[in-house]
N, C-alpha and C positions, 0 to 999 in steps of 0.2 A: 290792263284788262283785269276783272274781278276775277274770282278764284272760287266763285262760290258753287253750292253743290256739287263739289268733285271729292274725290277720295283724299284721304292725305297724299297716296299714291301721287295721284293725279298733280296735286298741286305741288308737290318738292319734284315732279317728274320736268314741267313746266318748266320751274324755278330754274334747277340746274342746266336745261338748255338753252337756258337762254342767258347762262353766267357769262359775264366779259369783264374784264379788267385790264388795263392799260394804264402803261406809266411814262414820265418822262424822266427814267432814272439810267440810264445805259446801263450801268454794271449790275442793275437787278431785273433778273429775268419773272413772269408772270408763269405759274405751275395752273396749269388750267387741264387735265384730263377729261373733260367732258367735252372736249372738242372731237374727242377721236369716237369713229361708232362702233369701235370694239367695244370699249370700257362703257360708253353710256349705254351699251347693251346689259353690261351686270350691274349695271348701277338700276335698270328700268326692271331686271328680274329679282333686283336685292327688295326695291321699294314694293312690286306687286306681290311679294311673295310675303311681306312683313306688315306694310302699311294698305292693305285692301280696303279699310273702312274709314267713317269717319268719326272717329273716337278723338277725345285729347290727348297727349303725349305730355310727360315732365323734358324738357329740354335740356340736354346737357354742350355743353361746350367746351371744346377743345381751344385751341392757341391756332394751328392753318395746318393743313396738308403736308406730310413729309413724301419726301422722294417713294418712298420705300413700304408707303401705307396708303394711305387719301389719295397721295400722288399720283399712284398708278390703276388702285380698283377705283376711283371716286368712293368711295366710302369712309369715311368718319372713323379712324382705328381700327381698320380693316385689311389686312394683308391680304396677297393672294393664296396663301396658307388657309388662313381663317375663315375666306369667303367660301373655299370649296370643301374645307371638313368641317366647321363648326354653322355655317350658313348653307352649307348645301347647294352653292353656285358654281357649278365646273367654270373652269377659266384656263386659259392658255398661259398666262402671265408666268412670268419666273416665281417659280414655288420658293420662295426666301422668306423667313419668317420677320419682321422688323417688333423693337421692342416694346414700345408702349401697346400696339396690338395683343402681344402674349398675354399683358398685365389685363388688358383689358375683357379679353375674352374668359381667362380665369376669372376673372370679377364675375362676369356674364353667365357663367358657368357654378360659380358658387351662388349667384341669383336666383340660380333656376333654368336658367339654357336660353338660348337664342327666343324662341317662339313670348315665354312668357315677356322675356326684357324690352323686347319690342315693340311687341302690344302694349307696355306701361310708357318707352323712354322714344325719345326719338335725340341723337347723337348725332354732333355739326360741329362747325368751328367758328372759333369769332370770325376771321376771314375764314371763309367757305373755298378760296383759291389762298396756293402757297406760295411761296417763292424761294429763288435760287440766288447765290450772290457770291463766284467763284466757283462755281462746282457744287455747294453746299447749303444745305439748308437752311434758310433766315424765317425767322419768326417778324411777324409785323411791325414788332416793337423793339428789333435791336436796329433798329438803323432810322437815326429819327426821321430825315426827310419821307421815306417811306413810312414812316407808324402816320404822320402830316398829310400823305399823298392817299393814305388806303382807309382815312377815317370815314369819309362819306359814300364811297363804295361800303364800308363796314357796316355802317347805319342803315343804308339802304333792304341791305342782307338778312340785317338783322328784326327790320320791320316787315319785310316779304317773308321771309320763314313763319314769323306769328301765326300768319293765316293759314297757314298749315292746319293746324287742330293745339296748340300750345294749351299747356294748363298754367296758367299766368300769376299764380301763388307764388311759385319758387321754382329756380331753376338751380342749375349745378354749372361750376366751372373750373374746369382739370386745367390746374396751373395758379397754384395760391400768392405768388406777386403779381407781377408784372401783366398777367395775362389777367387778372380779378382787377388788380387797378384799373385796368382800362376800361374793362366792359364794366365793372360798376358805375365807376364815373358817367358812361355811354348811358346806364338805367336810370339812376337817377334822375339826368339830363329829359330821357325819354320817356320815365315809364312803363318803361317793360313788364318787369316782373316786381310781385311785392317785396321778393327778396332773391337772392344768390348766395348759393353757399358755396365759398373755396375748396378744394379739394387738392393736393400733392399732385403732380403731373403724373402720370403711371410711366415716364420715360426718367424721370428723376428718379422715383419709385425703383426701378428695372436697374438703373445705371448705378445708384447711389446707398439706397436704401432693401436692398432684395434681402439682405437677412431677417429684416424684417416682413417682410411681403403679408404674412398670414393677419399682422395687425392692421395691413394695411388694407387687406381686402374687407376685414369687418369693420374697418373705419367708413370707405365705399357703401357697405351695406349699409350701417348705419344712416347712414348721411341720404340713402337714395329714401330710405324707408322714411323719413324723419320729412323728405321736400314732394315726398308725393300725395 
């Protein structure tokens, strides 16, 4: 079904209910919160409260949904922290702050606050669904059968998000190996965007690099200011 004449709202509102994913991997489970109609509750107040019109957005992309962020609000580097004091979405969810969130709402926050960032950015994941693999969090790309299994689900994702309102110059992606190698290679192939700029993961950032953090957030501004 076309997506045309709707709000960005409307069409990412669409998109994620109708996300599915399935594998034939036993020991890796599929992180899908959009299935529950709590969470697609704040996911449907985060979109109408940010994406009312139909403006373009610069697209930025993450690596997939951790337990402890995406996982649980459906939002893009969103905790349940975040979403109800810096986005203004009361929620039930265990108030735990997770870390690439922290990084990233200070970015958002040194931008200019929630209202402006969102009206410029719209913020997803190469996989838009995460996964579990023992208890713990797996990125797409550490277990090859699955990076093999979840690439055309990826593509899919990644051509249904466009019609959103995408500004197709240049997009950004948090995560400068493994998670840039992939989705470039995926541009190239496809077309996407004219260009992607790499960016530090803000969870590498948080974990590894926080003494530096202040460089790091003008490196982020930079970099947003330079692809919009």
């Amino acid at each position: 079904m076309k997506m045309n004449n709707q709000t960005f709202a409307e069409k990412a509102l669409q998109f994620y209910s109708r996300l599915d994913f399935t594998i034939n991997l036993p020991e890796i489970e599929v992180m899908n919160p959009y299935r529950f109609p709590e969470t697609f509750g704040l996911v449907s107040a985060f979109f109408n409260r940010f994406y009312p019109d139909s403006d373009k957005r610069t697209f930025i992309f993450g690596i997939n949904p951790g337990r402890f962020g995406a996982g649980i609000t459906g939002i893009s580097f969103t905790d349940p922290v975040n979403l109800a004091d810096k986005c203004q979405i009361p929620n039930h969810l265990p108030k735990k702050h997770e870390l690439s969130s922290v990084f990233v709402y200070e970015f958002i926050e040194a931008f200019g606050g929630t209202e402006l960032f969102f009206n410029k950015f719209y913020v997803s994941a190469v996989s838009p669904l995460g996964f579990i693999k023992n208890g713990k969090n797996i990125n797409y790309y550490d277990d090859k059968e699955l990076s093999k299994a979840a690439e055309d689900f990826i593509r899919k994702c990644l051509i249904l998000q466009l019609d959103f309102g995408a500004e197709r110059n240049c997009a950004i992606c948090l995560g400068g190996n493994k998670n840039f190698t992939f989705l470039n290679r995926l541009n190239q192939e496809m077309n996407l965007f004219k260009k992607i700029i790499p960016l530090e993961h803000p969870r590498f950032i948080m974990q590894y690099r926080r003494k530096f953090l202040n460089q790091f957030l003008k490196k982020y501004l930079n970099a947003l200011k330079n692809c919009e």
